[in-house]
LUMTOR-270601 format. One line per field, with one value per residue: x, y, z negated of N, C-alpha, C, O in turn. Coordinates in pm, 1 decimal. Each point is the difference from the previous one (the first is absolute). Example, Ala and Ser with C-alpha at 12.3 -4.5 7.8 and 13.67 -1.06 7.14 Angstrom:
! residues 2
n_X	1319.0|-138.6
n_Y	-569.0|106.9
n_Z	-780.0|138.5
ca_X	-89.0|82.0
ca_Y	119.0|119.0
ca_Z	0.0|-6.0
c_X	90.0|-77.0
c_Y	120.0|109.0
c_Z	0.0|-73.0
o_X	103.6|50.9
o_Y	-1.9|110.8
o_Z	-66.5|-16.9
//
This chain:
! residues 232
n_X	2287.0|77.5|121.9|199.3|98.1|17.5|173.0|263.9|73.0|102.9|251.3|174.7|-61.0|212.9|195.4|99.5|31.0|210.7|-103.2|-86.9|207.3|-82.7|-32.8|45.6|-189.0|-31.3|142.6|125.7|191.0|150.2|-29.4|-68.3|110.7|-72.8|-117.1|153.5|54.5|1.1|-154.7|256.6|-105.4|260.0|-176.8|255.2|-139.6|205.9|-115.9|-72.3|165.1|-102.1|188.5|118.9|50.7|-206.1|49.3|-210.7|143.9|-242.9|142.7|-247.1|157.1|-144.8|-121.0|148.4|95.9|-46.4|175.5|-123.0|27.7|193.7|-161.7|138.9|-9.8|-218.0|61.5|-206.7|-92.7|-233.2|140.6|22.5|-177.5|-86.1|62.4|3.8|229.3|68.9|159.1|-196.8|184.4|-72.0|-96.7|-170.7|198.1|-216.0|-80.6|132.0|-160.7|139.7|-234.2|-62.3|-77.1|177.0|67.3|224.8|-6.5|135.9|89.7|100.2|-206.3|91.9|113.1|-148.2|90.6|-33.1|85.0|-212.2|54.6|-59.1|-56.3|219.7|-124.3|-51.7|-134.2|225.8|-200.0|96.3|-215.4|61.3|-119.2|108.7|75.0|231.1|-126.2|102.8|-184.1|229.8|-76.4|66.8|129.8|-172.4|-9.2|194.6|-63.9|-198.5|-131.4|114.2|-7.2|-50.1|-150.4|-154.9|235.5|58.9|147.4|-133.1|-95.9|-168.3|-57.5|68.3|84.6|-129.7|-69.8|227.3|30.4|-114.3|31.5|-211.6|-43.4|53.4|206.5|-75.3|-52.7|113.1|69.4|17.5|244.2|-222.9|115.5|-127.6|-156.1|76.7|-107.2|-123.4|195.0|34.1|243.1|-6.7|209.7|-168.4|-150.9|-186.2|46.6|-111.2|-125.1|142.2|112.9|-97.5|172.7|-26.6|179.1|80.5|269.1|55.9|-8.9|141.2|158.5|-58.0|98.5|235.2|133.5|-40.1|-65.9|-84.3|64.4|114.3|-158.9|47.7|146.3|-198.7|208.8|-154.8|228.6|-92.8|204.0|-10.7|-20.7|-63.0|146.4|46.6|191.8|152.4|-43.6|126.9
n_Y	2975.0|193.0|60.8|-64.6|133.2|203.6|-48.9|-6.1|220.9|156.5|8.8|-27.9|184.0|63.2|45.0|154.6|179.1|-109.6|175.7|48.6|-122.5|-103.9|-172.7|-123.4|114.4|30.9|-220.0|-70.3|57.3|-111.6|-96.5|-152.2|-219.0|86.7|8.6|5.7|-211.0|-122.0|-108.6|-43.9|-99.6|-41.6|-5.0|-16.3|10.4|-147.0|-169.3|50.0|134.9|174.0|-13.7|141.3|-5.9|41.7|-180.4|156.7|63.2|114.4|163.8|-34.2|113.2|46.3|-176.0|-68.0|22.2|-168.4|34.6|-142.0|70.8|-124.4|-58.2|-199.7|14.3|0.6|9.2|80.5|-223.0|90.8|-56.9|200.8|31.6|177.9|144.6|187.0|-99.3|155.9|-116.7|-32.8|55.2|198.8|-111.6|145.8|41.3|1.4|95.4|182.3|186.4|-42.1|-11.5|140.3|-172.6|-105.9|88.4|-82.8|-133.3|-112.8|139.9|-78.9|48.4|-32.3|-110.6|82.5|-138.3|81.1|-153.2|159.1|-155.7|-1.7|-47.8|40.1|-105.7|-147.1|12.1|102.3|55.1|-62.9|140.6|-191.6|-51.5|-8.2|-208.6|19.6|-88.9|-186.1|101.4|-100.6|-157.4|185.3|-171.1|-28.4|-153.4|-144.0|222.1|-109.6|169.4|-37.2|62.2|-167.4|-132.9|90.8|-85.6|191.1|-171.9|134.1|-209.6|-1.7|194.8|-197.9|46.1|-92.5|-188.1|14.6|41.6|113.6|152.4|105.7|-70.2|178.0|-160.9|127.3|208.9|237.3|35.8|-159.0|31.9|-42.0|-171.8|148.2|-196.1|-180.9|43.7|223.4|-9.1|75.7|-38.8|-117.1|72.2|-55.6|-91.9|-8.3|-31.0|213.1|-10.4|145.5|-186.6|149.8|-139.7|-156.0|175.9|-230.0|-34.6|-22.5|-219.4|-116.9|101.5|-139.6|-157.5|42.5|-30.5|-199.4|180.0|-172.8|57.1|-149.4|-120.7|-96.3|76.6|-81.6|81.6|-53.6|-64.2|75.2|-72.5|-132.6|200.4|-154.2|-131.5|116.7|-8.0|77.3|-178.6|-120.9
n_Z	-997.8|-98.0|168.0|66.3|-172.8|-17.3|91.0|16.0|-65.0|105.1|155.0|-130.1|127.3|161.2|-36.6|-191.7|82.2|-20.2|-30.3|185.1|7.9|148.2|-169.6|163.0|-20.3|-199.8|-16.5|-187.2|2.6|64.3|-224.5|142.7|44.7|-127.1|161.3|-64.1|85.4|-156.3|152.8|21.5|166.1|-0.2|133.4|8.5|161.4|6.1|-99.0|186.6|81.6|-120.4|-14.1|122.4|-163.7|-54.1|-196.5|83.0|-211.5|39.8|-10.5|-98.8|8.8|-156.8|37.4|-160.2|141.7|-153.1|43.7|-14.3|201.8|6.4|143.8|24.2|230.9|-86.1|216.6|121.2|88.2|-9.3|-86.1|60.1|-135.2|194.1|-125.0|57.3|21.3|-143.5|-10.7|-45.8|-138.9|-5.0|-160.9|-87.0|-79.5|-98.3|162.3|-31.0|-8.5|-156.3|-42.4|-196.9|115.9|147.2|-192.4|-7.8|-228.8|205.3|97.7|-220.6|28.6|182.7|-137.9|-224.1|133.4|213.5|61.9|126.4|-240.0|234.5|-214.4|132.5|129.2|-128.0|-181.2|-2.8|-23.2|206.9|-106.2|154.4|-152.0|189.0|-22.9|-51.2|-155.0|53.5|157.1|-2.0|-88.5|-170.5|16.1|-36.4|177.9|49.6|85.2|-142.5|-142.3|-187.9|225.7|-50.3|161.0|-126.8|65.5|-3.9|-8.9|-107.0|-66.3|141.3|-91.9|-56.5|197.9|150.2|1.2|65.9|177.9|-165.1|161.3|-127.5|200.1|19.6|61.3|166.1|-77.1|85.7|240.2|-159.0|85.1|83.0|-79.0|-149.1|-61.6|-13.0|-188.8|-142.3|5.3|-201.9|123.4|-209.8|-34.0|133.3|114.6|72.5|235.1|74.5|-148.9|-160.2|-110.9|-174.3|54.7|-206.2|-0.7|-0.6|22.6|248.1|88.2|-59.9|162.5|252.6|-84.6|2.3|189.3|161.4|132.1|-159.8|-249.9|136.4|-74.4|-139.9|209.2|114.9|-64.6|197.0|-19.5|149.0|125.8|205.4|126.2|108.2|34.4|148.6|-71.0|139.6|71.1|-194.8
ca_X	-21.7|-181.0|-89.3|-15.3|-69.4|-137.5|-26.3|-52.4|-115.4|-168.5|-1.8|-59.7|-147.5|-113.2|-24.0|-94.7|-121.8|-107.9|97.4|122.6|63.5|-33.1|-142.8|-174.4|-89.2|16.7|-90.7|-173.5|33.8|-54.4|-92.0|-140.5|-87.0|91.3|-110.6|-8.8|63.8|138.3|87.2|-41.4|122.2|8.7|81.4|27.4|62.4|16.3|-81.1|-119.3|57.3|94.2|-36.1|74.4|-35.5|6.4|-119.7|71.2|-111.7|0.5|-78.7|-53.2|44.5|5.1|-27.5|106.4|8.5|130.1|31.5|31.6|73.5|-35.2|48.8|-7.0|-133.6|-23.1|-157.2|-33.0|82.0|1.2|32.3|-77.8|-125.3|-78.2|-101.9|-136.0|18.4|71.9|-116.7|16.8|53.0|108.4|140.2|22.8|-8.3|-69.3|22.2|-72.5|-42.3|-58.8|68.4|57.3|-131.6|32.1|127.1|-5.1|151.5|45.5|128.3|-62.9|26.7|98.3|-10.7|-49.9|-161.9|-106.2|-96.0|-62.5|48.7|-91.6|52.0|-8.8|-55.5|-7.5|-127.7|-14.9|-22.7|-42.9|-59.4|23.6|-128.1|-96.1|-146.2|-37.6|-64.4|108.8|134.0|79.2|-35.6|9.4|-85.6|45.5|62.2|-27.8|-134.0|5.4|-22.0|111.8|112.2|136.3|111.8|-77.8|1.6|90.7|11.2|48.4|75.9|81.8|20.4|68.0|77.8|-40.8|-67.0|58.2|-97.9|-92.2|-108.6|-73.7|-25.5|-152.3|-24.5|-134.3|-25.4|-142.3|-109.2|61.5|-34.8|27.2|105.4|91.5|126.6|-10.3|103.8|152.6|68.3|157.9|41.4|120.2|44.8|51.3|208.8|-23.1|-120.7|-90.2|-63.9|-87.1|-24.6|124.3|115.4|112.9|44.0|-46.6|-55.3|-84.1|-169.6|15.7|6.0|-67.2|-123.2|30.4|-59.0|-137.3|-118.0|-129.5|-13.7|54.0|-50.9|160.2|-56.2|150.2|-13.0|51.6|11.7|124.0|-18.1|-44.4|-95.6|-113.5|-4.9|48.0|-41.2|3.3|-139.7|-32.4
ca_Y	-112.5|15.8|5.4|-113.4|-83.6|31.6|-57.7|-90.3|-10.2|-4.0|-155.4|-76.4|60.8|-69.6|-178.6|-19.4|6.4|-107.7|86.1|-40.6|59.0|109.3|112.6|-70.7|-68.6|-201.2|-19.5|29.7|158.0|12.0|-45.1|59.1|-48.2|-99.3|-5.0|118.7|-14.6|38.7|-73.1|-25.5|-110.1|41.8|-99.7|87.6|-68.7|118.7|-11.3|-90.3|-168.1|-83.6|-134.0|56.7|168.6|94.4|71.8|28.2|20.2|93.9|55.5|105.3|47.8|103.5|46.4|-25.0|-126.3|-84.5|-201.7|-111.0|-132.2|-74.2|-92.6|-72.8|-86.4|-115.7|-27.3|-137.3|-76.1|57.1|160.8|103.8|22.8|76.1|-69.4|-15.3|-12.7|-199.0|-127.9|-113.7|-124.0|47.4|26.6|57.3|43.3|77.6|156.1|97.2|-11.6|-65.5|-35.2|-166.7|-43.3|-118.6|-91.3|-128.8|-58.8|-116.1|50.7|138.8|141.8|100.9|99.6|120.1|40.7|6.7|-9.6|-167.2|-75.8|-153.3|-106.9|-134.6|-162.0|-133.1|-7.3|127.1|-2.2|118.4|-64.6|90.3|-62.3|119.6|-40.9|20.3|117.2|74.6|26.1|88.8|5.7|-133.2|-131.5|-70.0|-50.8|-7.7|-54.5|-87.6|71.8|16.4|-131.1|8.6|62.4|149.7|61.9|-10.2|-32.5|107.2|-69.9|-123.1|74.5|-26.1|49.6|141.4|72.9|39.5|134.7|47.5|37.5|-14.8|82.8|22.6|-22.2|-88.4|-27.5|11.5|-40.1|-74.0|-67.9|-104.4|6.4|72.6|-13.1|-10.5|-81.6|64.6|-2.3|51.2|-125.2|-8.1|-64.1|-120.5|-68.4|72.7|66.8|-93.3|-7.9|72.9|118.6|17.5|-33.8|109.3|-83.4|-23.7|92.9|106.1|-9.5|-52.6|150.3|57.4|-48.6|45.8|126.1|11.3|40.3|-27.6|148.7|99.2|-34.2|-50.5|-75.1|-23.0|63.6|-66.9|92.1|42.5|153.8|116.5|-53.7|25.7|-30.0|97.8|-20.2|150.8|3.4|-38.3
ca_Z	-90.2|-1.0|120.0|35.9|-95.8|29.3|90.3|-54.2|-88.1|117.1|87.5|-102.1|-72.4|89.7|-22.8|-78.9|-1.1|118.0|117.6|71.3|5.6|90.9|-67.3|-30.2|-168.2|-42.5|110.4|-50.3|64.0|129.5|62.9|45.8|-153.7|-120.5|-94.6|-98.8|-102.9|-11.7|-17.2|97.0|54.6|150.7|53.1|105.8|65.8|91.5|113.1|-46.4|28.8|-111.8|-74.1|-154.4|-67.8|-142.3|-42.0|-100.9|-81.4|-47.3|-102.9|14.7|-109.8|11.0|88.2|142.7|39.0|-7.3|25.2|-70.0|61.8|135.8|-34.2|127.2|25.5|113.2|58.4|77.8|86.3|118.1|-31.7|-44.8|116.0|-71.0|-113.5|58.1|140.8|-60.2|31.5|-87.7|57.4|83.6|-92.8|-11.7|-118.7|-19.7|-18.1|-65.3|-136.1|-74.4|-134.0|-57.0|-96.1|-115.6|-15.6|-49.1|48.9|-67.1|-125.2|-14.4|53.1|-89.5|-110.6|49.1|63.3|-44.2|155.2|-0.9|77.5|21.2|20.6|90.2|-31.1|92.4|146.6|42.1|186.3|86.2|125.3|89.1|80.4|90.0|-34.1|-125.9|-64.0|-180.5|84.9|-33.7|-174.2|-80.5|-38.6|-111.0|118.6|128.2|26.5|97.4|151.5|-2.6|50.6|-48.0|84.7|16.5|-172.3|-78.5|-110.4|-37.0|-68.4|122.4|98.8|-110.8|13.4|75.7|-76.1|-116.8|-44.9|205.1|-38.5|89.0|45.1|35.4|128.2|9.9|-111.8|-57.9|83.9|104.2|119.9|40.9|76.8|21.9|-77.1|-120.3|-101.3|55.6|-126.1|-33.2|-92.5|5.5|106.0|47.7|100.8|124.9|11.9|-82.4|58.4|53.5|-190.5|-40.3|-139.7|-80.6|-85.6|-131.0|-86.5|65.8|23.8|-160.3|-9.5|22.7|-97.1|-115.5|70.5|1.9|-168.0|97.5|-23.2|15.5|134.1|110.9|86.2|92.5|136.1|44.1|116.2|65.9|-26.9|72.9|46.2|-57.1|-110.2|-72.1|-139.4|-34.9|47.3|-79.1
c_X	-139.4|-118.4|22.6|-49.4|-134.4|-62.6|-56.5|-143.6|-157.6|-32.2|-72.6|-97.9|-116.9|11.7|-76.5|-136.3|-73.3|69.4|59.8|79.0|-28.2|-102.0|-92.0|-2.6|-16.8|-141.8|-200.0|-59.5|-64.9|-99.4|-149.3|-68.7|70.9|-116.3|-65.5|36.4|170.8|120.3|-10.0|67.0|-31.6|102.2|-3.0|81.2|32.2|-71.1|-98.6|68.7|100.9|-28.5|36.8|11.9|36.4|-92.6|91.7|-149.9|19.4|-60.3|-4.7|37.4|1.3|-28.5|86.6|7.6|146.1|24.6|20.3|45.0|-3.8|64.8|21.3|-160.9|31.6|-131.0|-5.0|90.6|7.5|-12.1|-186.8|-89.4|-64.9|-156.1|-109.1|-30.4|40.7|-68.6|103.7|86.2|124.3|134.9|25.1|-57.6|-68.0|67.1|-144.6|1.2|-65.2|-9.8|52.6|-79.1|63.0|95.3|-58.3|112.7|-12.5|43.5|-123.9|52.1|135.9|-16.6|18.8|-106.8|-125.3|-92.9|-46.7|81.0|-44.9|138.6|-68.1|-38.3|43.4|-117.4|-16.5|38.8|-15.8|-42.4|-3.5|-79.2|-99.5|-178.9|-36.3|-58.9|99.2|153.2|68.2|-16.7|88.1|-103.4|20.9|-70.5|-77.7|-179.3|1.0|19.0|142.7|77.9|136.6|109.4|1.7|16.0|104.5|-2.6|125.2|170.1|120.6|139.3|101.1|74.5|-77.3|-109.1|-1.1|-54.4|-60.8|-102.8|-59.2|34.1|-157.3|-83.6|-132.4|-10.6|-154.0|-123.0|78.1|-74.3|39.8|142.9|100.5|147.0|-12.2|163.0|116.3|63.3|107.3|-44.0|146.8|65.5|20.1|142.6|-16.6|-125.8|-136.9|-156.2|-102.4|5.3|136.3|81.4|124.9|82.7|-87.6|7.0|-59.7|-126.3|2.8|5.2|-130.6|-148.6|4.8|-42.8|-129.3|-79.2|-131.4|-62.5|50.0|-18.0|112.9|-80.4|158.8|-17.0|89.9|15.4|158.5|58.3|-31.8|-100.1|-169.0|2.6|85.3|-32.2|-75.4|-158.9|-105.3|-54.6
c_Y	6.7|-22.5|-158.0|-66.5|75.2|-73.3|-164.0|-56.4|-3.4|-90.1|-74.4|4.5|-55.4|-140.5|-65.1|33.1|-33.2|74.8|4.6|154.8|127.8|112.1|-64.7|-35.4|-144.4|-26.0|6.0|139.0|4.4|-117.1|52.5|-15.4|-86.0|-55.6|76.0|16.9|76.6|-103.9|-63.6|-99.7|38.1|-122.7|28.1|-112.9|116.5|-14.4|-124.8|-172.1|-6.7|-91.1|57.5|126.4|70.3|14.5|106.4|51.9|132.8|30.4|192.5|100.4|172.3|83.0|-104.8|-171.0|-37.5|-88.1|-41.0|-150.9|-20.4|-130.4|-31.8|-44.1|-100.5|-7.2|-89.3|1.0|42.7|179.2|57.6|40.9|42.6|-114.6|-10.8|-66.5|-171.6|-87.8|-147.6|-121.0|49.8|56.2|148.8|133.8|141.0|140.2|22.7|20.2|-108.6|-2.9|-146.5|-19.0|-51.7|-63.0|-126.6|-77.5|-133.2|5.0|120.9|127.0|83.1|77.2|118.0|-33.0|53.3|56.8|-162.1|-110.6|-152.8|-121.7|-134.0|-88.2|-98.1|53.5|116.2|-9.5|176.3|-70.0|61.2|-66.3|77.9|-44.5|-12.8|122.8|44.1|6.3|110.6|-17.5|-130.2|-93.0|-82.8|-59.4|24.8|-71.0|-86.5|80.1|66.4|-101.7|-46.3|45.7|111.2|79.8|-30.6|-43.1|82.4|-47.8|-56.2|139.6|88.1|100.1|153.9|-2.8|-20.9|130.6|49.9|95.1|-27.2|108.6|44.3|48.1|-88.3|-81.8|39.6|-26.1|-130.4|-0.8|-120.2|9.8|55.6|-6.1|-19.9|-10.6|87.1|36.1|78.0|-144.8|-29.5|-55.9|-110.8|-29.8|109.0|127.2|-40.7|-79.2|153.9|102.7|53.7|-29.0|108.1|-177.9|12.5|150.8|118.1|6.9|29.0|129.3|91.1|-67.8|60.7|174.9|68.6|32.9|27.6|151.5|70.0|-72.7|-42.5|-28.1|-53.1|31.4|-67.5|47.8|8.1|133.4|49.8|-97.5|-47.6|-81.2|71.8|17.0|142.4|-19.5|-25.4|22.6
c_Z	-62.7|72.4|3.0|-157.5|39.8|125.1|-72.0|-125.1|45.0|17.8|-124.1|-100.9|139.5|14.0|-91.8|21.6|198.0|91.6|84.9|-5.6|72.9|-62.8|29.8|-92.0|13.1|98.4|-51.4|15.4|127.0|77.4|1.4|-156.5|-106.5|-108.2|-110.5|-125.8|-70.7|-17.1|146.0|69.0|149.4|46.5|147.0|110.3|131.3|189.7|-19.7|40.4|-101.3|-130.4|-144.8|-8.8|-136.3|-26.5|-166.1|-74.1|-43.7|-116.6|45.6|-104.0|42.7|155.2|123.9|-8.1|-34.3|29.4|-109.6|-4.9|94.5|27.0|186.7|-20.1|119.2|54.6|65.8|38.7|116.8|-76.7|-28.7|96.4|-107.2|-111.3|81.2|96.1|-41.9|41.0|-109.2|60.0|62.0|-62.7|41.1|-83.5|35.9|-26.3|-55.5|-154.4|-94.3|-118.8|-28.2|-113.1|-123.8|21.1|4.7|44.8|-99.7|-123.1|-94.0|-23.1|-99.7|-89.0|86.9|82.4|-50.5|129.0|-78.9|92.4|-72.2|9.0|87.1|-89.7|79.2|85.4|25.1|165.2|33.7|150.5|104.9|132.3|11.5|-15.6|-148.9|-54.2|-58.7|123.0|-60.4|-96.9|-52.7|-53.6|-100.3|-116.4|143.1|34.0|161.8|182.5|33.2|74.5|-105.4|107.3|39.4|-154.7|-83.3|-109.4|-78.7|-94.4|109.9|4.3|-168.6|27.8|58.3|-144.1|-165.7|-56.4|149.0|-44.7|136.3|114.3|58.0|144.1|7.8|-141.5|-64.7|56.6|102.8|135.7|33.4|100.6|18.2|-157.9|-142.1|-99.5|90.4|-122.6|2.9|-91.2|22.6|170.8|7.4|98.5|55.0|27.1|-66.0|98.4|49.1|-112.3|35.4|-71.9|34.2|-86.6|-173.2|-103.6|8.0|-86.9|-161.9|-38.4|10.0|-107.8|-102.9|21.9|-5.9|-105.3|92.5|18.4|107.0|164.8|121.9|107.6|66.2|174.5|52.9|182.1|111.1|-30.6|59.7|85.2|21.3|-127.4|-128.4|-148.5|-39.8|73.2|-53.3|-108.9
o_X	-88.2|-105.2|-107.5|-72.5|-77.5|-123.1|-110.5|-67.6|-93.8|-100.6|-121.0|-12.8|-115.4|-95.0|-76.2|-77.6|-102.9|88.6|109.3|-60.6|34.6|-23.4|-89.4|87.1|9.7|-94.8|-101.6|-121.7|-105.5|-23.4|-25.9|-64.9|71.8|25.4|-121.3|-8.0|49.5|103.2|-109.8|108.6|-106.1|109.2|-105.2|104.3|-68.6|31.5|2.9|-52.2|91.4|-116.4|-41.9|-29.1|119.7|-79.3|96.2|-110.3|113.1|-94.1|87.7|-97.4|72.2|48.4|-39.6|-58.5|87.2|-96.0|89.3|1.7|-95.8|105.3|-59.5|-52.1|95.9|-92.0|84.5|88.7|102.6|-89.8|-73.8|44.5|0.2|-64.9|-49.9|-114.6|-18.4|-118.4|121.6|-48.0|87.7|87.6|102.8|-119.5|76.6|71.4|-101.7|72.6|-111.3|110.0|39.5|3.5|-44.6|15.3|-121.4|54.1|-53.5|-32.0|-81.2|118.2|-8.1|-68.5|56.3|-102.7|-36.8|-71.7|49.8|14.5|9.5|69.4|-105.3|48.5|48.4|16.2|-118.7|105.0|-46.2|57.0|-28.9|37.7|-87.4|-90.8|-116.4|38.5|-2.0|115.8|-67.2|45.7|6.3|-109.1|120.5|-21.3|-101.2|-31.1|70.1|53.7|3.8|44.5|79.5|99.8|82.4|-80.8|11.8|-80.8|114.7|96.2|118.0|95.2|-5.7|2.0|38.4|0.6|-92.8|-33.6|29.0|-62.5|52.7|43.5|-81.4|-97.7|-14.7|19.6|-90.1|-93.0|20.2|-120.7|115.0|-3.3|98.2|98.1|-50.5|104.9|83.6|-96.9|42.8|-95.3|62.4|-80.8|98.2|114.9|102.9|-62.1|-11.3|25.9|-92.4|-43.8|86.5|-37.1|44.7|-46.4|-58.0|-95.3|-49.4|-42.0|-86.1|-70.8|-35.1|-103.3|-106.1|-70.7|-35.9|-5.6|-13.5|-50.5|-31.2|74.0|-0.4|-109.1|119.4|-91.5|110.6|-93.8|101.9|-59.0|-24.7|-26.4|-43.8|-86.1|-0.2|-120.5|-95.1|-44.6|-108.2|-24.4
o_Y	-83.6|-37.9|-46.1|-98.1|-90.5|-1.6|-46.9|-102.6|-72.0|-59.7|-16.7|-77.4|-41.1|-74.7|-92.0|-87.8|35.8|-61.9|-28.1|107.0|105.3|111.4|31.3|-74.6|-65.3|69.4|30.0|18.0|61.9|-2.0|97.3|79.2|-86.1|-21.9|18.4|91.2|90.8|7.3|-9.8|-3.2|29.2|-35.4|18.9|-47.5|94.1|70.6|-68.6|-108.9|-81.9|-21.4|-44.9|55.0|7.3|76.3|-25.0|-5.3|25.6|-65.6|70.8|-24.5|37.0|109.0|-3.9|-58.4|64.3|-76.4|68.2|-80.2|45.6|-27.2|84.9|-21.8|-31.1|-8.0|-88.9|84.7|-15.6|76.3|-89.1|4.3|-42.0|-97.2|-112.5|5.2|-111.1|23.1|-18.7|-73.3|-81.7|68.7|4.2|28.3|68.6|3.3|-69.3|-74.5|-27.6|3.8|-98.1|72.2|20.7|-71.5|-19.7|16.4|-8.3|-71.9|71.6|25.8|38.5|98.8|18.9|59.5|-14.4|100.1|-94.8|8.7|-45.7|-16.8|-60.5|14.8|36.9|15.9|27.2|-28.6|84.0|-69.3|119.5|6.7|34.2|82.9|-13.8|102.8|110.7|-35.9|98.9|111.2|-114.6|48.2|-16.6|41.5|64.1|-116.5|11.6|-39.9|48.9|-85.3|93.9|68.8|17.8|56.8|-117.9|63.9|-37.2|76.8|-17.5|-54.0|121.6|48.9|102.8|110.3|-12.7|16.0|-32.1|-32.7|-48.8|97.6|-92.1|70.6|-95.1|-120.6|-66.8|-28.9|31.0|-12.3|-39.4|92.9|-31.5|71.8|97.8|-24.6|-41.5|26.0|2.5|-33.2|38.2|-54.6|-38.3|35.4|66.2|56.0|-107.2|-18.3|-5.4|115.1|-37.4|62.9|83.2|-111.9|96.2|64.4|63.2|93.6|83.7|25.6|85.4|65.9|15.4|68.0|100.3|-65.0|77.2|38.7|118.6|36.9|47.0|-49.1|16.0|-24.4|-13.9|43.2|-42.0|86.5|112.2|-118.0|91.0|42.0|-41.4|11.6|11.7|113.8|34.0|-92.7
o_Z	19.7|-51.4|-38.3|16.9|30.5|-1.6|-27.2|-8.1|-34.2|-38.3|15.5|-94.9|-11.8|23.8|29.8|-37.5|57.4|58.9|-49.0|-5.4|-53.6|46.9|-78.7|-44.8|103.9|36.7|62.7|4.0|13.2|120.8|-70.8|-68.2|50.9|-118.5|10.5|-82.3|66.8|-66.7|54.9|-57.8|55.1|-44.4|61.0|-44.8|40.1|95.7|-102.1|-23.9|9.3|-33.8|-106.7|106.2|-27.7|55.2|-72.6|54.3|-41.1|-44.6|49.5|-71.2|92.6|30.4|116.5|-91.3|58.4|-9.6|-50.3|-93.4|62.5|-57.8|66.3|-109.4|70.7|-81.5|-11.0|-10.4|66.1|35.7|-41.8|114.7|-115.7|38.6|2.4|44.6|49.7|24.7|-3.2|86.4|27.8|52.5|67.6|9.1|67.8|-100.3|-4.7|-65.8|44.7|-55.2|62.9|-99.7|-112.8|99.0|5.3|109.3|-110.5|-94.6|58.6|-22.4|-116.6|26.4|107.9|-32.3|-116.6|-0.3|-60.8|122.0|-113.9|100.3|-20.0|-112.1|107.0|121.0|17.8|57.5|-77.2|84.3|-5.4|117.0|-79.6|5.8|-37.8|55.6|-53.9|-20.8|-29.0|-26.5|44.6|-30.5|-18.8|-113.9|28.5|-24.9|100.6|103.4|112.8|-76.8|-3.0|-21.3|89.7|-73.5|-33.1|-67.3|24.8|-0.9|-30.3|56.2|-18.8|-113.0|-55.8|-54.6|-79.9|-117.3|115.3|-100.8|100.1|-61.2|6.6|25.0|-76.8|-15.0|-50.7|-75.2|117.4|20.7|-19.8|80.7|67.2|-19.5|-55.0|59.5|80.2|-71.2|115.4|-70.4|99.0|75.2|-63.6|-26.0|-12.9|-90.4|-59.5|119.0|81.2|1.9|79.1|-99.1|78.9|-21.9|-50.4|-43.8|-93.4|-68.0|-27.2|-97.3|-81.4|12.2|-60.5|-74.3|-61.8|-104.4|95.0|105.4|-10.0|91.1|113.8|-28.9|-24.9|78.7|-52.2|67.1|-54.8|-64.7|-44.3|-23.1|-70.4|-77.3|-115.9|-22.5|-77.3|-14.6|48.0|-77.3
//
């Protein structure tokens, strides 16, 4: 009888702290990079043709890595392809490491926040016009060298960006083509065009979460394979 409550107790010190049953350490444990921060989001699809997954959120504490939530996700429409390789238009959602520059949401930011978060406008645009100077950047408003049909009007989209942070895919040096306006944002009906969602109060958990101090990135990935999260 001892041996099986001691059993059981382990089992539930490795669940809590990310673990699989078998003794591997939580998955921030075994990746290549987590940014450097102590705070961290892993969003895990189990091959590159899936549409849905786990994203979950760590915290760094004393040396080890914890979960602090997790929530169902959702990706492209056509599932996951390495970040570097993406090409623009193809509804599919970016692997690799990223930070996250900036919240921002329709709705405002949940008590407790305190990640920088940019309230939506009527003329809050994300431009995704490959000939624009302000490609990948919010606008606001929208400039003439900006297409309206080359750009999101950030307000039209009442429900995914109820809250959203930025992700920081072709963000800091854009490439032409290879992708703009990638987001953790609330879930819409379905798959997405290429970001990652979570249901509403997920996202409402992870804003309240987030401490800009403590550098959150998001890792985005399969479980095995070359896209492999653990590569990251």
């Amino acid at each position: 009888m001892r041996s099986a409550v001691l059993a059981a107790l382990v089992s539930t010190s490795l669940l809590v702290l990310g673990a699989a049953p078998g003794g591997d350490p939580p998955l921030p444990a075994r990746m290549a990079d987590t940014g450097g921060g102590s705070q961290l989001i892993t969003a895990v699809a189990a091959k590159t043709g899936s549409t849905s997954g786990t994203v979950t959120w760590w915290d760094r504490r004393d040396g080890r890595w914890l979960k602090a939530g997790s929530a169902k996700a959702r990706f492209g429409a056509n599932g996951l392809v390495e970040g570097s390789s993406r090409r623009q238009g193809t509804n599919t959602t970016p692997t690799g490491l990223y930070d996250l520059p900036y919240a921002f949401g329709i709705k405002s930011a949940p008590g407790g926040t305190t990640y920088k978060y940019r309230p939506v406008r009527q003329n809050s645009w994300w431009c995704q016009d490959n000939d624009s100077r302000s490609y990948n950047r919010w606008v606001e408003p929208r400039p003439a060298h900006c297409a309206a049909a080359e750009a999101e009007r950030l307000i039209s989209y009442g429900t995914q960006y109820a809250y959203a942070m930025v992700v920081g895919f072709n963000y800091a040096e854009p490439v032409r083509g290879r992708g703009a306006g990638i987001f953790l944002h609330v879930d819409g009906r379905g798959a997405t065009a290429g970001c990652v969602s979570v249901p509403p109060d997920a996202m409402r958990r992870i804003l309240r979460w987030a401490e800009p101090g403590k550098k959150p990135h998001l890792a985005i990935g399969t479980v095995s394979g070359r896209t492999a999260i653990t590569r990251y």
